[in-house]
Legacy VTK file of the C-alpha trace (Angstrom):
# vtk DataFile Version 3.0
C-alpha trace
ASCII
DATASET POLYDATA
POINTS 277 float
17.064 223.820 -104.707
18.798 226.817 -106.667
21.239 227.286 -103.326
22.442 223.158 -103.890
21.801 223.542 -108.098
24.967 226.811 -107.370
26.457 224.940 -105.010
26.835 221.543 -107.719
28.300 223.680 -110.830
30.340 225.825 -108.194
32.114 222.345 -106.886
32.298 221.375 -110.246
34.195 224.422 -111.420
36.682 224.718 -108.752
37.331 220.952 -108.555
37.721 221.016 -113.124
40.451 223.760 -112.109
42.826 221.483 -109.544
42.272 218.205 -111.318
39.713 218.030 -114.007
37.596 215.802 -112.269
34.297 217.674 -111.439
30.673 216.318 -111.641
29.769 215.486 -115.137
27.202 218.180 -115.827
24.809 214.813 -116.312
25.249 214.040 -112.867
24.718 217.143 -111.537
21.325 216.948 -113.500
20.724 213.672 -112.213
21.168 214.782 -108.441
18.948 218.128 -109.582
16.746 215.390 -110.361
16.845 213.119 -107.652
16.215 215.932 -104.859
12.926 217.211 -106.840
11.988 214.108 -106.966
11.731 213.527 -102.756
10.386 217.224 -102.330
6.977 216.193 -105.148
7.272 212.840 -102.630
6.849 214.617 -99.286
4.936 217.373 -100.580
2.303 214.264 -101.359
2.663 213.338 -98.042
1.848 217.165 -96.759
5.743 217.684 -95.597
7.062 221.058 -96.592
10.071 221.733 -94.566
13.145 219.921 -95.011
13.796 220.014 -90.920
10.982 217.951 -90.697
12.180 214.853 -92.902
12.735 211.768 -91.399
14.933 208.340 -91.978
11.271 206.458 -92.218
10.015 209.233 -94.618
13.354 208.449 -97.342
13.341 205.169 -96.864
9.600 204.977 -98.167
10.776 207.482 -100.712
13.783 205.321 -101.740
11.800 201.840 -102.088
13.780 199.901 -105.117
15.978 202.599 -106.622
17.954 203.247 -103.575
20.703 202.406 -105.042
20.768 204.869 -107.363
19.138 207.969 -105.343
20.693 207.359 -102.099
23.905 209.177 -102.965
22.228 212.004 -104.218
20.334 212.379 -101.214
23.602 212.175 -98.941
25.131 215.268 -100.916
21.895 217.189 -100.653
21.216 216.586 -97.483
24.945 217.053 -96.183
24.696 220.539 -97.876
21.422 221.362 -96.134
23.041 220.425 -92.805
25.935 222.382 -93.190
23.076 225.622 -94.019
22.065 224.794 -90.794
18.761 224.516 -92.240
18.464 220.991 -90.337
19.137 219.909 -87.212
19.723 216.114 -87.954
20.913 214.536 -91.460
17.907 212.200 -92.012
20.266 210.280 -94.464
22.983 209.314 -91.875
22.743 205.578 -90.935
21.434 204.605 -94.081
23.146 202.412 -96.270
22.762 201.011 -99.762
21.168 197.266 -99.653
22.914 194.789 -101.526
21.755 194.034 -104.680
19.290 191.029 -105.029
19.468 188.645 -108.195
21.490 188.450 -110.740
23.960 191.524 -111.457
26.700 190.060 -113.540
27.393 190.576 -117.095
24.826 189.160 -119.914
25.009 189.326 -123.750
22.039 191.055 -125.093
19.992 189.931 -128.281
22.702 191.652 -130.832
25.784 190.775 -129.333
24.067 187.171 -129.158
23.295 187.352 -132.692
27.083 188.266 -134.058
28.317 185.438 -131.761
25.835 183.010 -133.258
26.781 184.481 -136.942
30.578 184.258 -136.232
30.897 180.802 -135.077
29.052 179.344 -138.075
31.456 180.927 -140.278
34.386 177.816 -141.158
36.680 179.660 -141.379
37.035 180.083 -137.304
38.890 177.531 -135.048
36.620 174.976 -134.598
37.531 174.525 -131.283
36.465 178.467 -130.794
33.140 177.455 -132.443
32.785 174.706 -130.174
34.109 176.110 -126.955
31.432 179.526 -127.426
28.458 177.299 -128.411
28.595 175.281 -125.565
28.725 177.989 -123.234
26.105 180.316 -124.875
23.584 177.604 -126.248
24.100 175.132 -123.891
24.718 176.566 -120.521
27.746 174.673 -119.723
30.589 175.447 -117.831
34.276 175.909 -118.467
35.268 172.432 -116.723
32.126 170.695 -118.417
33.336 171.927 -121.912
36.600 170.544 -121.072
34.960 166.869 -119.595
33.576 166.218 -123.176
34.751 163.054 -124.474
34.134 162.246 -128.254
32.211 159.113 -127.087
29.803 161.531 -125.059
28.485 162.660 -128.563
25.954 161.277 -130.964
26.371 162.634 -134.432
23.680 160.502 -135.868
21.042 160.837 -132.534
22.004 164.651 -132.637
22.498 164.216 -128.802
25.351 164.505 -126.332
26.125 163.445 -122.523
27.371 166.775 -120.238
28.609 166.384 -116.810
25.686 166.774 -114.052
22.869 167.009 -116.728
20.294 164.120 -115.863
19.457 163.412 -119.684
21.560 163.701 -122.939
21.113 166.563 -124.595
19.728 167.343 -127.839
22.128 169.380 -130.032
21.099 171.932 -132.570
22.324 172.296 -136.392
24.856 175.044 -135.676
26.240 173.188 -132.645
26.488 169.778 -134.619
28.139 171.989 -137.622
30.799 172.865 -135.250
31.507 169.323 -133.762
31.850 167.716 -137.281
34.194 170.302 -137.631
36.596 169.838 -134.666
35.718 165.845 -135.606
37.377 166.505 -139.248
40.758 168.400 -137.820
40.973 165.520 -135.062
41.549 162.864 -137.897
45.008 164.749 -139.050
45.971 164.716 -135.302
46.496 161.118 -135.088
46.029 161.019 -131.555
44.381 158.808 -128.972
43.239 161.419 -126.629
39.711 160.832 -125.990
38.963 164.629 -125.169
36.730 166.445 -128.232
38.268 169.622 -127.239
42.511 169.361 -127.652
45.540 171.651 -127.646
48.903 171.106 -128.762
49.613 170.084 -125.517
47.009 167.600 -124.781
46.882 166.008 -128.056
49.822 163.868 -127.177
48.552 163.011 -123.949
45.046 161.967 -122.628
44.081 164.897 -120.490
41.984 167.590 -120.736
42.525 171.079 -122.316
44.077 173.262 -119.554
41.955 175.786 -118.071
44.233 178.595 -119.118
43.145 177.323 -122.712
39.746 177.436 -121.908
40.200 180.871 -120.666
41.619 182.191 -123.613
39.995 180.467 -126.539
37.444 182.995 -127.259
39.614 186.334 -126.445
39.228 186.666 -130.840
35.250 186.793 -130.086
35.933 189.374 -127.035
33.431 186.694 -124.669
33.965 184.945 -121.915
32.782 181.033 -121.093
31.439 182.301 -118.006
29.504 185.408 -119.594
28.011 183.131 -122.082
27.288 180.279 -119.546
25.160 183.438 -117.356
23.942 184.722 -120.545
21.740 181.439 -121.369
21.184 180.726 -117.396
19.650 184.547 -117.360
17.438 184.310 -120.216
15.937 180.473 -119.450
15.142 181.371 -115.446
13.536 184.205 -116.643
11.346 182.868 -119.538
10.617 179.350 -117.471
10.208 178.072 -114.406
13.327 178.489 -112.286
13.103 175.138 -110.501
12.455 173.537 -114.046
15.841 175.315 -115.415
17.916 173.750 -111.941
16.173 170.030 -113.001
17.561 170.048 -116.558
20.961 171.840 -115.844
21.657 169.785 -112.596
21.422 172.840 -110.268
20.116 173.632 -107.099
16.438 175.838 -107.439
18.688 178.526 -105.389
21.049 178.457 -107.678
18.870 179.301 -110.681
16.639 181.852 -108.816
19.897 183.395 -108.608
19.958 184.126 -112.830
16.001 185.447 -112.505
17.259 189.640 -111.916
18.450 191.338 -115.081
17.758 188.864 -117.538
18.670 189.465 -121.223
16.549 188.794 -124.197
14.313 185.548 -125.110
16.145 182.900 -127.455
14.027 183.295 -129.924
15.118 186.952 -130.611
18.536 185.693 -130.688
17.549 183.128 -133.569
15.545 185.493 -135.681
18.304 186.471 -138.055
20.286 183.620 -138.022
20.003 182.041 -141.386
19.706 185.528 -142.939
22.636 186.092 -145.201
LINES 1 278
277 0 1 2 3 4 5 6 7 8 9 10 11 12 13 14 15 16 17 18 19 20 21 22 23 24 25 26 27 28 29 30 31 32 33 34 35 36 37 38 39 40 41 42 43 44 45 46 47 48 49 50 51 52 53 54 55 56 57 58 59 60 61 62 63 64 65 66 67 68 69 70 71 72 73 74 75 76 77 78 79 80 81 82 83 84 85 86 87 88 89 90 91 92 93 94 95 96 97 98 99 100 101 102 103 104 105 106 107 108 109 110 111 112 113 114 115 116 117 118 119 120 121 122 123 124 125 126 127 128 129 130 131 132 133 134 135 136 137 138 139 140 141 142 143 144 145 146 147 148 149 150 151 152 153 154 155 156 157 158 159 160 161 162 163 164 165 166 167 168 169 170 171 172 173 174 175 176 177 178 179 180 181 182 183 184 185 186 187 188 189 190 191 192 193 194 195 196 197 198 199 200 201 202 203 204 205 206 207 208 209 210 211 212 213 214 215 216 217 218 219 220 221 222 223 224 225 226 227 228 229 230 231 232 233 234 235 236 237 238 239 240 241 242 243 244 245 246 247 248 249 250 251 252 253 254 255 256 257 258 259 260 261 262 263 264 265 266 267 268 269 270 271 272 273 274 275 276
């Protein structure tokens, strides 16, 4: 271990001098880390020579967090082999599996929170208001957001038709707030489009908001559509039933199993400071 600790800051040194980009001295502790880590493993298992380590005995070792202690593992045991204190790399042939679940981006609780606070404010495009809090309370997509008719929506019921959802959907206050207020700038408009959401473009027309729109709406909030959309989707397969989340968001069970890894906080979290001003 002190032979590889030299051998880390050494590499690190000489490679700061050509280009500045050495090992962070974290990762160099993190690889320290890693390689103590298998020696208390096998030492467990009454193993106490490194020549005597085999594939089966780091795969056992590895288990869940290969991802993250295979690579450490390669250098170490690369270095060893080079020592010739080894015959054969037990490390070679190994790869990293691929993830399983859900690995893309989510909002947690306090970025949720801001989002929620920002798009209450009036003094934001309505459209932005609308456009984020379909996509982060409602789970919908980009092309659903753009679908929504004015006739899809029930200001008095409190309840809305989406594309592929099997029942209308029951709006919340903040979310209604937001569609009386792209409802109000609509009536200067004068137009006949039938779309809720409208651009300059479109308002003269009867088509949909372009995608590139849709894309860009929320760049002032620094979000995504699609982050929000996998934000809610992450949070309600892993508080419910999967299979129940695909039924009410017109999904197949795979698809929501999909969201069940990683998942950010519960809703109610998000909602705790909402009215707080």
């Amino acid at each position: 271990m002190a032979a590889f600790s030299d051998y880390l800051l050494r590499s690190r040194a000489r490679a700061n001098l050509v280009d500045g980009r050495g090992l962070k001295v974290a990762t160099i502790e993190a690889r320290l880390a890693d390689v103590a880590a298998l020696a208390n493993f096998l030492e467990r298992r009454g193993i106490n020579d490194w020549a005597a380590v085999a594939a089966g005995d780091i795969e056992e070792f590895l288990g869940s967090r290969s991802r993250h202690r295979l690579a450490s593992l390669r250098m170490f045991f690369t270095f060893v082999r080079k020592r010739k204190l080894i015959l054969i790399n037990p490390v070679l042939g190994l790869t990293r599996p691929r993830p399983t679940g859900f690995a893309g981006r989510t909002l947690n609780s306090a970025e949720q929170r801001r989002l929620i606070h920002r798009w209450r404010l009036t003094t934001i495009d309505p459209r932005e208001r609308v456009v984020g809090l379909f996509a982060l309370l409602h789970g919908m997509t980009s092309s659903q957001i753009r679908a929504v008719l004015v006739s899809d929506i029930s200001t008095t019921a409190g309840t809305m038709v989406i594309a592929g959802r099997p029942y209308h959907v029951p709006l919340d206050p903040i979310t209604l707030a937001a569609i009386d207020a792209v409802l109000t700038a609509r009536l200067a408009l004068r137009t006949n489009n039938p779309h809720l959401v409208l651009t300059k473009d479109s308002r003269a027309h009867e088509t949909a908001a372009s995608p590139y729109f849709m894309t860009h709406i929320l760049d002032p909030a620094g979000v995504t559509p699609a982050v929000l959309r996998q934000t809610r989707l992450a949070d309600l397969a892993h508080s419910h039933d999967p299979r129940l989340v695909a039924a009410a968001f017109g999904m197949t069970a795979g698809g929501a199993l999909h969201y069940v890894f990683d998942a950010v906080d519960r809703e109610e979290e998000v909602f705790a400071s909402t009215y707080e001003d």
